[in-house]
C-alpha positions, 0 to 999 in steps of 0.5 A: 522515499518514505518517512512514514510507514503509510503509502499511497495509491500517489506513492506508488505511482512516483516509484513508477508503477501505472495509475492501475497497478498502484490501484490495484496493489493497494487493493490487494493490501486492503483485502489481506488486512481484512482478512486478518481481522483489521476491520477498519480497511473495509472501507472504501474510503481508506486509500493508504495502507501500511508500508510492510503490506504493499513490501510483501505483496511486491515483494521488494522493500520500499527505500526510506529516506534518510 
């Protein structure tokens, strides 16, 4: 689904997951990447994340379109 490597509150909410938990997921994604020193997501601002995060934190890969 993805051709990029950035995914979006909006992203996950087409793979099916609710307004809140999409929300929440990329939350989660931001605050484990401030954590490891990218200080650039410490913005509230920031709404997209890197792919590879938002994998880890739901544990399933994400599908890339071919």
């Amino acid at each position: 689904m993805y051709k990029n490597n950035m995914v979006s509150r909006v992203d996950l909410e087409k793979l099916g997951f609710k307004k809140h938990q999409a929300t929440t997921i990329i939350r989660q994604a931001k605050l484990k990447l401030v954590n490891s020193g990218v200080a650039y997501y410490n913005n509230k601002r920031v709404g997209i994340v890197p792919r590879k995060i938002v994998e880890e934190i739901i544990g399933v890969p994400l599908e890339s379109e071919e």
